[in-house]
C-alpha positions as CSV (number, residue, x, y, z in Angstrom):
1,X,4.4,-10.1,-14.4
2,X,1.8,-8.8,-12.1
3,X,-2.3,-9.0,-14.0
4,X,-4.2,-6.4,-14.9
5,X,-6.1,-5.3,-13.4
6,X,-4.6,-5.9,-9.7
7,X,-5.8,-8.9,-7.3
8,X,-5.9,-8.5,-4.0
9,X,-5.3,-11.6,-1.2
10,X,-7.6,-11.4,1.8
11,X,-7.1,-14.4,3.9
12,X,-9.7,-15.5,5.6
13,X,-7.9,-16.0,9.3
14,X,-9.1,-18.0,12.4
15,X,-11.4,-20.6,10.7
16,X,-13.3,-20.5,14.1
17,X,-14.1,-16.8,14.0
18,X,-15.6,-14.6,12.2
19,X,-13.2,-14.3,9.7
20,X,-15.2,-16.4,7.4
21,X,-18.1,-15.2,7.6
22,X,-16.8,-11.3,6.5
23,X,-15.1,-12.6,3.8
24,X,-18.5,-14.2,2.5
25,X,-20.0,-10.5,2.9
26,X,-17.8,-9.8,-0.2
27,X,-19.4,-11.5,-2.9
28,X,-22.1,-9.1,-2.1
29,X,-20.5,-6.1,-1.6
30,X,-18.9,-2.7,-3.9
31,X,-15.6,-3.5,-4.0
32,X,-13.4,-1.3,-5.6
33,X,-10.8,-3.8,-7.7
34,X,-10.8,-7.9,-7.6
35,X,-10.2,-9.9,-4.4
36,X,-9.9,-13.6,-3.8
37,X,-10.1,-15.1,-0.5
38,X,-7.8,-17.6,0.4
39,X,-9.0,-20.0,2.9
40,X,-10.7,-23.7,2.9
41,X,-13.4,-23.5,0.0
42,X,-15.5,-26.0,1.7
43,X,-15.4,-24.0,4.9
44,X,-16.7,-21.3,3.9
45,X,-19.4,-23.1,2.0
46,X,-20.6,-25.0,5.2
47,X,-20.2,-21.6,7.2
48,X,-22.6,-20.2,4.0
49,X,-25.1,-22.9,4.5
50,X,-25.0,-22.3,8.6
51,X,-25.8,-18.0,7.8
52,X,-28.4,-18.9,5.3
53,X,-26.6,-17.2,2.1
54,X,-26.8,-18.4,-1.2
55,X,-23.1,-17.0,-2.1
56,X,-21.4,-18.6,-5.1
57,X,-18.1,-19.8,-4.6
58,X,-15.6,-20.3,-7.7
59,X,-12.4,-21.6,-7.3
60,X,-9.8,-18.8,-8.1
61,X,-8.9,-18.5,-11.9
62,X,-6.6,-15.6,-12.1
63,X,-7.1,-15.5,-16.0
64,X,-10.6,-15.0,-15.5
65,X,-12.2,-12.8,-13.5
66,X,-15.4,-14.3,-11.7
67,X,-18.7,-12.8,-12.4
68,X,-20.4,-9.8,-10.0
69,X,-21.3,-11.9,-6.9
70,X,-19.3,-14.4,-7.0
71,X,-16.5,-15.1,-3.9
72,X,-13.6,-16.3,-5.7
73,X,-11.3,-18.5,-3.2
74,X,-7.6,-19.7,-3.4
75,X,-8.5,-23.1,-1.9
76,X,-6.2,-23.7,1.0
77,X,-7.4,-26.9,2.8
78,X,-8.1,-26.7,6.6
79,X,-5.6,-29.1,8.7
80,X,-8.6,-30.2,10.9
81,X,-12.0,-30.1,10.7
82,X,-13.6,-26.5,12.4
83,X,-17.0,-25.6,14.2
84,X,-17.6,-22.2,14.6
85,X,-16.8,-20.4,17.7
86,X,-14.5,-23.3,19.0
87,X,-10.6,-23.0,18.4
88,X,-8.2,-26.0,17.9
89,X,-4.8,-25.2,17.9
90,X,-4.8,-28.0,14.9
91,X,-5.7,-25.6,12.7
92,X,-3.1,-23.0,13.8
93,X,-0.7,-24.4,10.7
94,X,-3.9,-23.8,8.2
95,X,-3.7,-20.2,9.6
96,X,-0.2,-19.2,9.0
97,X,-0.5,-21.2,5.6
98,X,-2.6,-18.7,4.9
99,X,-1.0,-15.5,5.3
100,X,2.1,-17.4,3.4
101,X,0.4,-18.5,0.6
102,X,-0.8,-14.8,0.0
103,X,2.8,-13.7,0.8
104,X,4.0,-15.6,-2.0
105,X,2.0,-14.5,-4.4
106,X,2.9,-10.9,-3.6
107,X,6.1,-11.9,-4.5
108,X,5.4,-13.8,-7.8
109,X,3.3,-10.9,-8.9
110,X,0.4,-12.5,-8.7
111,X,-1.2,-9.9,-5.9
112,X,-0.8,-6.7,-5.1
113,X,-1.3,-6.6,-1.6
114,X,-3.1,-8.4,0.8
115,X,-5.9,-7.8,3.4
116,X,-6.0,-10.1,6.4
117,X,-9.1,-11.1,8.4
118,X,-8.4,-11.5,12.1
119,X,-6.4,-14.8,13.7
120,X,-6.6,-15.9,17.5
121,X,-2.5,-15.6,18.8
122,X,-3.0,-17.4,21.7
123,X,-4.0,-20.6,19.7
124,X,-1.1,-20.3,17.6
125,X,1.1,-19.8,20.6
126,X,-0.9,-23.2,22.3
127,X,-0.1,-25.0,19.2
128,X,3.9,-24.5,19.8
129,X,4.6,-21.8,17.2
130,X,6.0,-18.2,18.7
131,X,3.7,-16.0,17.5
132,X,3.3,-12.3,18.8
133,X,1.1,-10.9,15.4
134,X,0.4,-10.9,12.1
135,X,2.8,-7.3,12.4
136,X,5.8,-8.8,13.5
137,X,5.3,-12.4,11.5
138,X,4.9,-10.6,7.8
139,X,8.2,-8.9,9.0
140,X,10.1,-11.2,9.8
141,X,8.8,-13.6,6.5
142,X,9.6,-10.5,4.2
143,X,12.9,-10.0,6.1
144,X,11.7,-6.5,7.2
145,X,13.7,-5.2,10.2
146,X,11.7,-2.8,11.1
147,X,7.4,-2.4,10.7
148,X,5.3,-0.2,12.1
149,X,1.3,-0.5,13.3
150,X,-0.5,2.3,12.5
151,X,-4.5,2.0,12.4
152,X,-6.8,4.5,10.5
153,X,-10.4,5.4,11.2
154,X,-12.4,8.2,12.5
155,X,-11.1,10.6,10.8
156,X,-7.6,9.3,12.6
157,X,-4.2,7.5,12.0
158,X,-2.3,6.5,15.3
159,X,0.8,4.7,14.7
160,X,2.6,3.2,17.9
161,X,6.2,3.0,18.7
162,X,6.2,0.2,20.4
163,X,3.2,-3.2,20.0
164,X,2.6,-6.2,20.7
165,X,4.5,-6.4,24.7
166,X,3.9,-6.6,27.9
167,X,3.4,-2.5,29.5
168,X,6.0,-3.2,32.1
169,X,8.7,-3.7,29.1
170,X,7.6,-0.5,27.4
171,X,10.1,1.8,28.9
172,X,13.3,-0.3,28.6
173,X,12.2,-1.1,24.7
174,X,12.3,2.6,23.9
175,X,15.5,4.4,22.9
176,X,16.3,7.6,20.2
177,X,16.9,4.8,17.7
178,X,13.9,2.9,17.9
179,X,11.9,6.5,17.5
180,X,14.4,7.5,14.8
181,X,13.0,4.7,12.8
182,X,9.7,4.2,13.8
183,X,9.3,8.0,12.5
184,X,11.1,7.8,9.5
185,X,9.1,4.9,8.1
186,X,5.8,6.2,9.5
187,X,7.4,10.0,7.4
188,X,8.1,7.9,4.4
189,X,4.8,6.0,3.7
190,X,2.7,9.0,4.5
191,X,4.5,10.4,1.5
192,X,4.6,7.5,-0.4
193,X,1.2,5.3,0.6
194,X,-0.6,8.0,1.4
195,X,0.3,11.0,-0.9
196,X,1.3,13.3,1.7
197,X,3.8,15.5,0.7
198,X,5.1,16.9,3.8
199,X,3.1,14.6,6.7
200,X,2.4,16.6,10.3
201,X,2.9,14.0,12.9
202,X,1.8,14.2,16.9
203,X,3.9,12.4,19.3
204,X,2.7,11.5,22.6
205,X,5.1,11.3,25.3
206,X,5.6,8.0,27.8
207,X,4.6,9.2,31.2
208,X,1.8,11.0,32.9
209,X,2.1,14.6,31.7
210,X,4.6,13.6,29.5
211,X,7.0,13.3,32.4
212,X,5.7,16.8,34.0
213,X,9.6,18.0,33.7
214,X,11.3,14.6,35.0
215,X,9.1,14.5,38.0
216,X,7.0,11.6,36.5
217,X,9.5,9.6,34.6
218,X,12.7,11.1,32.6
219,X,11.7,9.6,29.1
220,X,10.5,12.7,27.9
221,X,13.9,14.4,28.7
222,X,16.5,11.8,27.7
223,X,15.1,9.9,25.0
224,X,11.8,11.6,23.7
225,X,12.5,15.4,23.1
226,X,16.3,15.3,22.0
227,X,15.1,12.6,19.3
228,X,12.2,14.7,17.9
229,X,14.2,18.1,17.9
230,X,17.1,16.1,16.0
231,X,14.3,15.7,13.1
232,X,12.9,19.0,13.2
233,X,16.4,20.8,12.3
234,X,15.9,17.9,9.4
235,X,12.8,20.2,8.2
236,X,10.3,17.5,9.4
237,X,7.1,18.5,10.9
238,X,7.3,16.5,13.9
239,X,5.8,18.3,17.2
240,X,5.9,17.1,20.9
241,X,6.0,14.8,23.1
242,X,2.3,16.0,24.3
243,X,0.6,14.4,27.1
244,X,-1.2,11.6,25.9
245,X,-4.6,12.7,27.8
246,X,-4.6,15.8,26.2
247,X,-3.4,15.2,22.8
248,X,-6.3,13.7,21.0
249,X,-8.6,16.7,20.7
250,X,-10.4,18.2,17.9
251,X,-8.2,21.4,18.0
252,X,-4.7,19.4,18.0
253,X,-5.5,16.8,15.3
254,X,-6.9,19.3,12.8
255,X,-3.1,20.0,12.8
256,X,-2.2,16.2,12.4
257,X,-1.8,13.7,9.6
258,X,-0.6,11.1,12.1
259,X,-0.3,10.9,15.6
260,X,2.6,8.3,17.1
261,X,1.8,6.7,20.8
262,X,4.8,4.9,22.9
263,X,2.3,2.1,23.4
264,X,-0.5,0.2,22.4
265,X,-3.3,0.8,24.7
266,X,-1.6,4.4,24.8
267,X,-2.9,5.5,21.5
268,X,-5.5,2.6,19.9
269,X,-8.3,2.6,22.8
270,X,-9.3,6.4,21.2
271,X,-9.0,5.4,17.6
272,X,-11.5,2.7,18.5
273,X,-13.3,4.5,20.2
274,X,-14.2,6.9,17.1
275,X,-13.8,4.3,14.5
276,X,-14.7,0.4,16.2
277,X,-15.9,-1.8,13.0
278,X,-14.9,1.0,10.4
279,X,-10.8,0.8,10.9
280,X,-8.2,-0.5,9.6
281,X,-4.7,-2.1,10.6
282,X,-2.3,-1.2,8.2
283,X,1.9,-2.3,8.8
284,X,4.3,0.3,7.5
285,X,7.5,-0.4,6.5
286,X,6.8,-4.0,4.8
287,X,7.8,-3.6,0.8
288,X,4.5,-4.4,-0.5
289,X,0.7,-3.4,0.5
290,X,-0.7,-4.8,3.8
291,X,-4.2,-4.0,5.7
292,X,-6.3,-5.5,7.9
293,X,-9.4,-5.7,10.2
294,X,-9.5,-3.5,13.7
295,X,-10.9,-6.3,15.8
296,X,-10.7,-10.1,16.6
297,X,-11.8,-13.3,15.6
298,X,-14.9,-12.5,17.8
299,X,-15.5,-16.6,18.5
300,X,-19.2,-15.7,20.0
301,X,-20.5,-14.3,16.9
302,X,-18.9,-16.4,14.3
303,X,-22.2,-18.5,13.1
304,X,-24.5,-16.2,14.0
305,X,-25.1,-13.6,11.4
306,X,-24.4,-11.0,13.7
307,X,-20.7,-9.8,12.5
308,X,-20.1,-6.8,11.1
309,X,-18.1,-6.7,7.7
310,X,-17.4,-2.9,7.7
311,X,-14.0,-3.4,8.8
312,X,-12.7,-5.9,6.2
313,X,-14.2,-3.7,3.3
314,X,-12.6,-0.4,4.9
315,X,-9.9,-2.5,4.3
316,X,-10.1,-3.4,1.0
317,X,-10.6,-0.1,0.5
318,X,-7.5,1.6,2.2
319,X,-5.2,-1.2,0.4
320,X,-6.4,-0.6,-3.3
321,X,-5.6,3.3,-2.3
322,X,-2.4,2.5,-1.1
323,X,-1.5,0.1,-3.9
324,X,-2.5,3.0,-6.2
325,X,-0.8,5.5,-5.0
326,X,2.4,3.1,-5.2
């Protein structure tokens, strides 16, 4: 049976980074329900010592809840030993331990979601293991056939049809089915996760112009438009394809819960833009609560004091709405 009150995961991601040293800013900070970090306990003690804070680390008791100030952590030992700000792809097993260590526990009951700090992919991938994102991996472990990105921030939510691939495959990968359910999912858990009761969503179209009439690219025409009318005779509020340049003003998103881009850097560089170290990742679709960070592992600040922790507690945050509203 899940405890009472909820307990929220947050894994603590690319020992190397900064993940550490965010997830030591919680002992110290407001949180809104209980969260343990899972990650090598005597990691983050040595990265403690290296920042100068005296935080109080208690090995998780989920009976108990720790005193205020104190970072509980789900001790997950580290598979090589780590200096800050210098990867080893020996430590890329430690990583995904994590996220499946907090996975389980989701579904044991033991958490109620989980928050993930960030992780380096191309160390993952250098130690052997196919690895495109936390995204796709927490889909395919759940046995999710379909997620969806969306990030939040800025008084924003841009969702993407399409992630984590190269832009020269973005074309061929879109087709009226993969909008069909990219949209319904991203319909769905703005009703459900976000207590929207009938969600406005933005789409942006492929091309230039949005195709300017086939004369840029026929996207728009065959695959875009047809898909989106097919959901407004549905009775879903679902407006476009807009060209992307255009679309993110004040005077079109005051109309928008949600905006949906084709492509990563279509839609995320604006969100970013308005929201850098106060957004958050969150993966639609999955069966149980997931959030993140809205940057990397940020290897040239990790050790130095200098990382900013307003991501990971936006985080928080957005995932004990979520699991709320559930």
């Amino acid at each position: 049976m899940p405890l009472s009150p909820p307990i929220l995961a947050v894994t603590s991601g690319e020992p190397a980074g900064i993940g550490p040293d965010i997830c030591l800013g919680l002992a110290a900070a407001e949180l809104p329900c209980r969260c343990v970090v899972l990650g090598d306990q005597h990691l983050l003690a040595e990265r403690a010592r290296v920042l100068g804070l005296n935080t109080a680390i208690r090995p998780f008791c989920p009976e108990q809840a720790p005193p205020a100030g104190v970072l509980e952590v789900l001790h997950t030992p580290l598979h090589a030993p780590c200096r800050a700000g210098v990867l080893d792809a020996a430590n890329a097993a430690y990583v995904l331990a994590l996220l499946d260590r907090a996975y389980d526990g989701i579904r044991s009951g033991l958490f109620a979601g989980m928050v993930t700090a960030p992780l380096h992919k191309g160390i993952i991938n250098d130690a052997g293991v196919p690895f495109s994102g936390h995204t796709e991996y927490l889909a395919d472990k759940s046995g999710t056939p379909q997620v969806v990105m969306m990030l939040a921030g800025g008084g924003l939510r841009v969702a993407l049809a399409t992630t984590h691939l190269p832009l020269k495959d973005v074309p061929a990968a879109l087709s009226r089915q993969l909008l069909r359910s990219v949209l319904d999912i991203l319909y769905h858990d703005l009703q459900q996760k976000f207590g929207l009761a009938a969600p406005r969503i933005l789409v942006a179209g492929l091309n230039p112009h949005a195709g300017e009439q086939g004369h840029l690219g026929r996207e728009e025409i065959d695959i875009i438009e047809p898909e989106l009318a097919e959901l407004r005779r549905q009775g879903r509020d679902i407006r476009g394809p807009f060209p992307a340049d255009t679309l993110f003003q004040p005077f079109m998103l005051q109309e928008a819960d949600a905006v949906l881009a084709m492509y990563h850097d279509q839609g995320l560089p604006v969100l970013k833009y308005a929201s850098f170290g106060q957004g958050v990742n969150i993966t639609l679709g999955l069966p149980f609560v997931r959030t993140s960070v809205d940057h990397g592992t940020a290897l040239s600040l990790a050790g130095s004091g200098r990382a900013d922790g307003g991501s990971l507690l936006a985080a928080v945050q957005t995932a004990w709405e979520m699991v709320r509203r559930r």
